[in-house]
C-alpha positions in Angstrom: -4.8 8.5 3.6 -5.8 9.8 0.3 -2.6 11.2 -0.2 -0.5 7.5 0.7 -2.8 6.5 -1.9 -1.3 8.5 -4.5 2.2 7.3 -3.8 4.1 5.3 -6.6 5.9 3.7 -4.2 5.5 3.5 -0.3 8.4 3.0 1.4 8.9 -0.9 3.2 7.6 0.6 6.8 4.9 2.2 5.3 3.9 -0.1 3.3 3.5 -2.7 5.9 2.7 -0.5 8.5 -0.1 -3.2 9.9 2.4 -5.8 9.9 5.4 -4.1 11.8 2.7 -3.2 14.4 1.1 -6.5 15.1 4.5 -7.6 15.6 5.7 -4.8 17.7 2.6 -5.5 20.2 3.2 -9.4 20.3 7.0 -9.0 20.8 7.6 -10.7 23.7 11.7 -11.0 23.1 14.6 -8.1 24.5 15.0 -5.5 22.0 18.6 -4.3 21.1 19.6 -0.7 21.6 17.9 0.8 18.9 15.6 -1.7 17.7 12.1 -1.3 17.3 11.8 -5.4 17.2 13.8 -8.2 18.5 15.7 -10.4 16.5 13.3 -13.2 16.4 9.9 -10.9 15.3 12.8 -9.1 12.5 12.6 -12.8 11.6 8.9 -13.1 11.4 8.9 -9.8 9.4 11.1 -11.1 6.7 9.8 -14.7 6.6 6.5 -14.7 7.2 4.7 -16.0 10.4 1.9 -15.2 12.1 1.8 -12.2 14.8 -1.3 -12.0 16.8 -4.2 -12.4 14.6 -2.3 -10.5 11.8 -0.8 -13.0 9.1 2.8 -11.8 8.4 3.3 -12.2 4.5 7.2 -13.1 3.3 9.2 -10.7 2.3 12.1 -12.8 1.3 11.6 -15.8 0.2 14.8 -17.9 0.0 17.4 -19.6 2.8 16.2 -18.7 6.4 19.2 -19.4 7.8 20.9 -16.6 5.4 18.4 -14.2 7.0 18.8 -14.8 10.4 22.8 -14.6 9.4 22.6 -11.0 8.2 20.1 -10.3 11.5 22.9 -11.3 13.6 25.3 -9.6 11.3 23.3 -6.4 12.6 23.5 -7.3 16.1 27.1 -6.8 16.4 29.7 -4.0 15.2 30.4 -5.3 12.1 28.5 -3.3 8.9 26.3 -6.0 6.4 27.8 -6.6 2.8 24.7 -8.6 0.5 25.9 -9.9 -3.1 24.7 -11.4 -5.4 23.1 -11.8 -9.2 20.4 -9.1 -10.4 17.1 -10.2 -9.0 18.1 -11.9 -6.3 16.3 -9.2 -4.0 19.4 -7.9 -2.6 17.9 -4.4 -2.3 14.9 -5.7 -1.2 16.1 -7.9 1.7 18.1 -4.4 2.5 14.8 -2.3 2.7 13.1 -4.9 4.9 15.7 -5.6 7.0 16.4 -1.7 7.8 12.3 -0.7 8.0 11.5 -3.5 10.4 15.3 -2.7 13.0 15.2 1.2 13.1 11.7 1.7 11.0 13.2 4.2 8.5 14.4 2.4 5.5 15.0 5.8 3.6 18.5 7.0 4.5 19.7 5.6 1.4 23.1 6.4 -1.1 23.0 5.2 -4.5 26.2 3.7 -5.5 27.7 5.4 -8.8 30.5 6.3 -10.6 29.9 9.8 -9.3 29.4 8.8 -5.9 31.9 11.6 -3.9 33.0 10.9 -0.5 31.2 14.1 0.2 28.0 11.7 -0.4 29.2 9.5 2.7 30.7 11.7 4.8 28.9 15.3 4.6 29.1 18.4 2.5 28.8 22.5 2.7 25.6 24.5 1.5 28.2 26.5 0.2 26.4 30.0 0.1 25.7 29.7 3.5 29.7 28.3 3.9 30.9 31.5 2.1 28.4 33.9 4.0 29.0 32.8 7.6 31.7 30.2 7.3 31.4 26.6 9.0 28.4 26.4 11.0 25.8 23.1 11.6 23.8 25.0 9.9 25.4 25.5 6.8 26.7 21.2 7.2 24.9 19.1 4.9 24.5 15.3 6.7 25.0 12.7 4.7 22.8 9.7 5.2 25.6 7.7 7.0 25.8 10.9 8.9 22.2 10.7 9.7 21.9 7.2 10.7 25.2 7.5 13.0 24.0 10.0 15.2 20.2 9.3 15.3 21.5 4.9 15.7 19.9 3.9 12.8 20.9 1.7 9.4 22.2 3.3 6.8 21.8 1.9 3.0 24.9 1.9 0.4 23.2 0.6 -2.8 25.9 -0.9 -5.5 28.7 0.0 -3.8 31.0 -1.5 -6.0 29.9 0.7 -8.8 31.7 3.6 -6.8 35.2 4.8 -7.0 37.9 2.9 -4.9 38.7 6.1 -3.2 35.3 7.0 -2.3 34.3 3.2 -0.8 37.6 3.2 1.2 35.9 6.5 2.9 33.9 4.2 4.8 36.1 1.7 6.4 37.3 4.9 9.3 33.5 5.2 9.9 33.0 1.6 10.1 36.1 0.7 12.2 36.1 4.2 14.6 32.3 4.4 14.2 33.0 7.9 14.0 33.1 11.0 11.8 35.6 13.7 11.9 34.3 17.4 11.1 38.2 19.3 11.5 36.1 22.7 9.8 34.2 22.6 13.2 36.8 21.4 15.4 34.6 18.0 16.6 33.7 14.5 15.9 30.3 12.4 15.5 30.6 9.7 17.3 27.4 7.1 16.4 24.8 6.2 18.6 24.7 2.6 19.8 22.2 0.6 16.7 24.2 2.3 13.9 24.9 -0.1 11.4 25.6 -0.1 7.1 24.2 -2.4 4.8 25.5 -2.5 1.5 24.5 -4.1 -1.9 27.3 -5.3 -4.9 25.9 -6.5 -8.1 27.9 -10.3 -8.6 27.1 -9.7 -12.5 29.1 -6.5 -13.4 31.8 -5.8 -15.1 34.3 -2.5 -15.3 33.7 -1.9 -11.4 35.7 -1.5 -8.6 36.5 -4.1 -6.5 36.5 -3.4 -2.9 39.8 -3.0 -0.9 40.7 -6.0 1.3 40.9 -3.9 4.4 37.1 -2.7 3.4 35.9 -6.5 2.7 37.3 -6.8 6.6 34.8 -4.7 7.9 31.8 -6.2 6.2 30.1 -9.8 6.9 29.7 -11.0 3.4 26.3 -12.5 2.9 26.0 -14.0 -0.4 22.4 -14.1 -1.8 21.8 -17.4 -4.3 19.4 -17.1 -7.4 16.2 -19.5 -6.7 17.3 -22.7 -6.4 14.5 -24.3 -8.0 11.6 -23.6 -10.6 8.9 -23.7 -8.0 10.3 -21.2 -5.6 11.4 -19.1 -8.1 7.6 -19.4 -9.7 6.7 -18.9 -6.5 8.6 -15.1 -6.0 7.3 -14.5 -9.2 4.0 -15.0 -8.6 3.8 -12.7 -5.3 6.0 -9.6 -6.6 4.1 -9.7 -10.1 0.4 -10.0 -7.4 2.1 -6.6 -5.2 3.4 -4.7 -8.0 -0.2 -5.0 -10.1 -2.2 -4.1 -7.1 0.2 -1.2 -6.4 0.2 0.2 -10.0 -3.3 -0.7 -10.0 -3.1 -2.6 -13.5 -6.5 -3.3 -15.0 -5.4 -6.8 -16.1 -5.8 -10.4 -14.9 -3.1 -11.7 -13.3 -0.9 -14.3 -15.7 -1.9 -17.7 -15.6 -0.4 -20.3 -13.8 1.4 -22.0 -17.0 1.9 -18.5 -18.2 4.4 -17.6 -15.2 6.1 -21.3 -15.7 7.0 -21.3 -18.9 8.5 -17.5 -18.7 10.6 -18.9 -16.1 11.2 -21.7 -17.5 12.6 -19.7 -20.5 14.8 -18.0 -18.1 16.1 -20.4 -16.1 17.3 -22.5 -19.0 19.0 -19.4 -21.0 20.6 -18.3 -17.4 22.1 -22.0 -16.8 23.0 -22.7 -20.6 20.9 -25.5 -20.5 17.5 -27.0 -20.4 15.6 -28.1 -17.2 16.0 -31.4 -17.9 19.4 -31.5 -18.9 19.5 -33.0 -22.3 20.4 -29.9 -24.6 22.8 -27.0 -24.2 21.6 -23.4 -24.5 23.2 -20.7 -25.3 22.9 -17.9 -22.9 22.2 -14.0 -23.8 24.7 -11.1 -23.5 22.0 -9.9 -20.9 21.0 -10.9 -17.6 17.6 -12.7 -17.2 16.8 -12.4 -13.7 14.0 -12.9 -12.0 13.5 -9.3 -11.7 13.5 -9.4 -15.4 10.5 -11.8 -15.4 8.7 -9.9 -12.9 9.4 -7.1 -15.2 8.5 -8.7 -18.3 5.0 -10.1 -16.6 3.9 -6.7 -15.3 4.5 -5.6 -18.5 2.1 -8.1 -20.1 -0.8 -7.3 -17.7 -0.2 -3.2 -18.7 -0.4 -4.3 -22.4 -3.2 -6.6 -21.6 -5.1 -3.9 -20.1 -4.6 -1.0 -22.2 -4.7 -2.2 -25.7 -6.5 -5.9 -24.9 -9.4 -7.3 -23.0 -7.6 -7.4 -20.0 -6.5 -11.1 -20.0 -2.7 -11.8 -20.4 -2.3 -13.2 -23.9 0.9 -15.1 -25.4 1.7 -11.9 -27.9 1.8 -9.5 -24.8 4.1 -12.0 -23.1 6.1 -12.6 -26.3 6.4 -9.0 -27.0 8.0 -8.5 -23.2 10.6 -11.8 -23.8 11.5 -9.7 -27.1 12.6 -7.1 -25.1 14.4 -8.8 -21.9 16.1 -11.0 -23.8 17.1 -9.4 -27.2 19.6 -6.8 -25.4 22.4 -6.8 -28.0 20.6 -6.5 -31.6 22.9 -8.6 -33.8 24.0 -11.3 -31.3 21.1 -12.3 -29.2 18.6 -12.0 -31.9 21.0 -15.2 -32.8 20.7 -16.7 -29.6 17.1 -16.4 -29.1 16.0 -17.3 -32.8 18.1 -20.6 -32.1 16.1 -21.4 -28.3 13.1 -20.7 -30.3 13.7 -23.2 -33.0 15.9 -25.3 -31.2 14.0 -25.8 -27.5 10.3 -24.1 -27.7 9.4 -25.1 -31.0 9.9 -28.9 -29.7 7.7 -28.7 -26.8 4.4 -29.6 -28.5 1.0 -28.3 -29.0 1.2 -26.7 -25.0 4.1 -24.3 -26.1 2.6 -24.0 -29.6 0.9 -20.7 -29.3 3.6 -18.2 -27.4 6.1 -20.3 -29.8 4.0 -18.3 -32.7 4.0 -15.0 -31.2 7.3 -15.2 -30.0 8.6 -16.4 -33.9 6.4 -13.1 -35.4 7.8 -10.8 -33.1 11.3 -12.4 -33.9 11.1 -12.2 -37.5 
């Protein structure tokens, strides 16, 4: 216990360890090969519900019909393709989804430019390779490897951001659903549950685009940014709750108002124009996601606590827009010197204060 408690981050099955328990005892429901829940308590696990006398707490909060898609994705033989804009908890839906089917969300490849298909297929301890020559001991599995043979889910984080090459590597595993080894003379062939879900980032640029015959093996799920300011407020508000009480921030959590207007601010430079519609804005080079305001709040309380009296003030939450939105120094300095003068200033004796800071800190 002591030593869980030392963990930066806990891992989504571990961290709701209570939760994915209740649920597995109430589960009344048929349980696909390889699933430690049914469909419907996945569901629960990702919406919220109630299981027993243990209170389910969302995980996504958003369309439920787009979650119960990508369950059903799952259910069949076709691998689970989530896109969208940053903070649009693409990654986090993925951990979720993976910890509450197979209950190891950890078999994980982080998309890069340096990705190898080594990385998704397997690789060679190569002193042992050169010693004693192909053996399963010297094979290093891969985590697609890992998840095929054990019938798990498999993450591929960003894959866009890999080489065309490498992400066409998958589409034999996910049509064949199996892996040739020729140096050992065999073939893994996965175990009934396997599946793939992948995250692409909507938002960036200078990437590879997927091959058609790779976008064929994929349901496309396509994650929206909140659609309004009170769900988005509302996301907010819990991550910034969870991430505080897991950092263990000796701050108060930001005011009510205090989480508005920063998403306020960031819904109106996102969209280019004010929540009520009557002035254009002029967005940053950056993206302000909601994972940027989540960000940018945390950040407050950590200033709050450390070098204030541990209540979120408007110069720790100027000081974090600074930084999220002033990404490019020369142009949007411009562009948020302008929505400062242009929209906040306007707003009255309510804005009046973070206005000030945020002017200081601008200057």
């Amino acid at each position: 216990m002591e030593q869980q408690q030392n963990v930066l981050r806990l891992p989504a099955e571990r961290l709701f360890r209570e939760e994915l328990e209740a649920l597995r005892q109430a589960d009344r429901d048929p349980r696909p090969a390889g699933w430690r829940l049914s469909p419907r308590a996945v569901l629960t696990f990702i919406t919220g519900g109630q299981a027993g006398k243990v209170e389910i707490t969302p995980k996504y909060i958003g369309h439920k019909r787009l979650v119960e898609i990508a369950i059903a994705t799952l259910l069949t033989d076709r691998a689970l393709l989530l896109i969208g804009e940053p903070g649009t908890a693409k990654s986090w839906l993925s951990e979720n989804l993976t910890a509450a089917i197979h209950g190891d969300s950890s078999k994980v490849i982080q998309g890069t430019a340096g990705t190898s298909e080594e990385q998704i297929r397997y690789s060679w301890n190569y002193a042992m390779l050169l010693a004693n020559g192909p053996s399963d001991d010297a094979l290093i599995k891969s985590p697609i490897y890992r998840a095929m043979e054990c019938g798990g889910i498999a993450r591929f984080e960003e894959i866009s951001r890999c080489a065309s090459e490498v992400q066409d590597a998958l589409i034999s595993i996910l049509s064949e659903k199996t892996i040739s080894i020729p140096e050992l003379g065999r073939e893994l062939s996965a175990s009934r549950g396997f599946s793939i879900i992948a995250t692409a980032n909507t938002r960036d640029r200078g990437v590879n685009d997927m091959s058609a015959a790779l976008k064929r093996r994929f349901n496309i799920l396509a994650l929206p940014s909140p659609a309004d300011l009170e769900t988005e407020v509302e996301i907010v508000r819990k991550r910034v709750r969870d991430i505080a009480a897991s950092y263990e921030l000796q701050a108060e959590l930001p005011q009510e108002e205090a989480v508005r207007k920063v998403v306020a601010i960031f819904r109106e430079l996102r969209s280019g124009m004010t929540l009520d519609g009557k002035e254009k804005v002029k967005p940053p080079s950056g993206v302000v996601s909601t994972a940027e305001a989540i960000s940018l709040l945390t950040n407050s309380m950590a200033l709050a606590a450390s070098f204030g009296t541990g209540e979120v003030r408007e110069e720790d939450i100027a000081a974090g827009l600074q930084g999220a939105i002033v990404k490019d120094e020369d142009q949007d300095r411009v562009v948020w010197k302008q929505y400062l003068e242009n929209v906040m200033k306007k707003r009255g004796s309510e804005w009046r204060s973070l206005y000030n800071a945020c002017k200081e800190m601008n200057d």
